[in-house]
N, C-alpha and C positions, 0 to 999 in steps of 0.2 A: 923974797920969793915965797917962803912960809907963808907970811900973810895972803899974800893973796891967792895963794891954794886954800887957806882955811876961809876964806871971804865967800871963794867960788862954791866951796862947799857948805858954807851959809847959807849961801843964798838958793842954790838948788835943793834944800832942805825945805826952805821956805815954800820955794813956789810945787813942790811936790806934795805939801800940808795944804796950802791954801787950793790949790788948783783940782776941782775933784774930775775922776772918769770922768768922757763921754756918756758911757754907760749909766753911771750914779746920776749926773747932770739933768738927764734928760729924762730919765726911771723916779727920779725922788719925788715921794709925796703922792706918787699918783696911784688911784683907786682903781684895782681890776678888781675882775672875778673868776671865779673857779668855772671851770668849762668840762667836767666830764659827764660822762654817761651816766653813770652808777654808780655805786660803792664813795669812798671817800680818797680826798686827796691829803698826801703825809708829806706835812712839814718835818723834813729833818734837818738835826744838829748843825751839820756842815752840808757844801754843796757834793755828795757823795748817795749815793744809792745803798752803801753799807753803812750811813750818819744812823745814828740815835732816832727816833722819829718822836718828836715834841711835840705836836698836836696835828688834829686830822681836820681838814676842811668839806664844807659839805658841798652840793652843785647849787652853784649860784652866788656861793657865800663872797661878802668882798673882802678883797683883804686888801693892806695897805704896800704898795712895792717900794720900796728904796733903791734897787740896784739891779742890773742885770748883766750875766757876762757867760759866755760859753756856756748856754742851754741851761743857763739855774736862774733864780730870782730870786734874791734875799727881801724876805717878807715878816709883813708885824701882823698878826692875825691871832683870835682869843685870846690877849694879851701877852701872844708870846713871838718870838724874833728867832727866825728859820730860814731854811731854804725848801725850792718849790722848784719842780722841772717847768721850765716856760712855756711849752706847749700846753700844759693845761688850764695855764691863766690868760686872759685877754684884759683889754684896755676897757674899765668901765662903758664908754662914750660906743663903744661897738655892742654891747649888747645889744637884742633884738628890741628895738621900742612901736615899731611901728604897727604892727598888727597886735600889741598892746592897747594902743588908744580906737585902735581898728575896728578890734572887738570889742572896746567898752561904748563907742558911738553905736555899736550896732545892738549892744543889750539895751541901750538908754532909748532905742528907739523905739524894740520891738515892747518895752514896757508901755510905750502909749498906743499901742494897737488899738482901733477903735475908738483913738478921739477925734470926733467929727471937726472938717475940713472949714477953714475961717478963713475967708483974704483979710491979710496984714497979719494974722495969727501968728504968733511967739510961744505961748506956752500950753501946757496941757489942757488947759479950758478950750482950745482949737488951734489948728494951726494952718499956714497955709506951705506951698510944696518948700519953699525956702527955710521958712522959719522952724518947719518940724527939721530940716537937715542940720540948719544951726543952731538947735537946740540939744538932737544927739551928738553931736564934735563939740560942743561947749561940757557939756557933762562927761566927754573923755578929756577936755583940757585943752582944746582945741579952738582958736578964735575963726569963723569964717564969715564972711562979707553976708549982707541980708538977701540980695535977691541972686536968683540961679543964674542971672547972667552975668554979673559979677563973679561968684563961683567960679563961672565957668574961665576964667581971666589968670586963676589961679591952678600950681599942678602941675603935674608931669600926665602928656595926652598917654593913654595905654590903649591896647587893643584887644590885650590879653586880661582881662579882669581878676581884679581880687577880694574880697571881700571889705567894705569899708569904700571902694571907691566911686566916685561922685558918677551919676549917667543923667544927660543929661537929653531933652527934649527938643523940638520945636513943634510945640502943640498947633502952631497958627499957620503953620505949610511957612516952607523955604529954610531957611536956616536961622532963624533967631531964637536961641535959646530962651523958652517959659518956660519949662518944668525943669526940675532936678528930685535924682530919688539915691538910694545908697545901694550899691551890690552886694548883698546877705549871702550869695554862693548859692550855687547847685541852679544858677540859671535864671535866677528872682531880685526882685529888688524890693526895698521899702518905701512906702512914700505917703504923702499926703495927698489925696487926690480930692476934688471938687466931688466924686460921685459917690465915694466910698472911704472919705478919710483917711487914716494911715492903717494902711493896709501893704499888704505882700503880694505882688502879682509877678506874673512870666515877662521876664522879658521875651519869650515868642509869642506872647500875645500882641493879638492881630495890632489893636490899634495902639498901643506903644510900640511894635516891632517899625511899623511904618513910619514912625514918627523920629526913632531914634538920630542923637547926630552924634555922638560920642560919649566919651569917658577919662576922666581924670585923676588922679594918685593925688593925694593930698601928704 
């Protein structure tokens, strides 16, 4: 009878060592970052609001999570191994990326302002409406198909515009997508146009207002 009290109690030794959290399991190894406003966020000692405080995180900073269990996260960060209230860290993969590459399409564009407009055009020596758009999304990191009807195949349709997002034409009356330009904000777009190159005009201007047939989120 001994023995096999001493076996059961092996053995639940065992799988209580091998076996980790939920918590641990699915927290280990993964990369957040610090999420506040201002000031800095303080790793302390233990999970305790009165813990020691071992070093200070900045916004933005990632640190490494191992664990998470009632509102703390045991964290490795400046070389050192603390805890963190979980509200103020998030899951790397959630930070905000997309009007990152957004606005780097849209600086990579407005830098070729006035290079005159080329059919089949790809780079700065000319382009035409296509290839200036995947030329600025290629220099944010971004692959997009060569011609604006293609483009247009791709995306989530929007109504509500944002900066970065693809608008698209039908220069030749009906619906068949020829043009494509980028929405820069405040009402305008960027584009490459056959009369004026790439260039910045209204979208209430007469003759793109008329022509418009949508917009797409990349």
């Amino acid at each position: 009878m001994f023995k096999r009290i001493l076996a059961f109690l092996l053995m639940f030794t065992i799988i209580g060592t091998v076996a980790p959290s939920l918590d641990n399991a699915s927290a280990s190894g993964t990369s957040y970052y610090v999420k506040i406003n201002s000031g800095s966020l303080n790793v302390r000692k233990s999970a305790s609001t009165k813990a020691t405080v071992v070093t200070k995180l900045a916004k933005n900073q990632e640190v490494k999570v191992h664990s998470q269990a009632k509102g703390w996260a045991k964290v490795t960060a400046n070389g050192k191994q603390g805890y963190v209230s979980s509200q103020y860290i998030a899951p790397k993969t959630t930070a905000k990326k997309s009007s990152d590459y957004h606005s780097k399409a849209i600086a990579a564009g407005k830098q070729q302002l006035g290079v005159k407009y080329r059919y089949g055009g790809t780079t700065p020596s000319g382009f035409d409406c296509s290839g200036f758009i995947s030329y600025s999304y290629k220099k944010a990191g971004v692959t997009l198909p060569r011609t604006a009807a293609e483009m247009h195949t791709k995306g989530k349709k929007v109504s509500k515009l944002e900066p970065g997002d693809l608008v698209f034409y039908a220069t030749s009356g009906g619906k068949k997508v020829t043009h494509v330009s980028m929405y820069i904000g405040n009402g305008q777009v960027i584009h490459s146009t056959t009369s004026s190159g790439v260039s910045i005009t209204s979208m209430n201007n007469s003759y793109w207002k008329a022509r418009y047939i949508g917009a797409k989120r990349i």
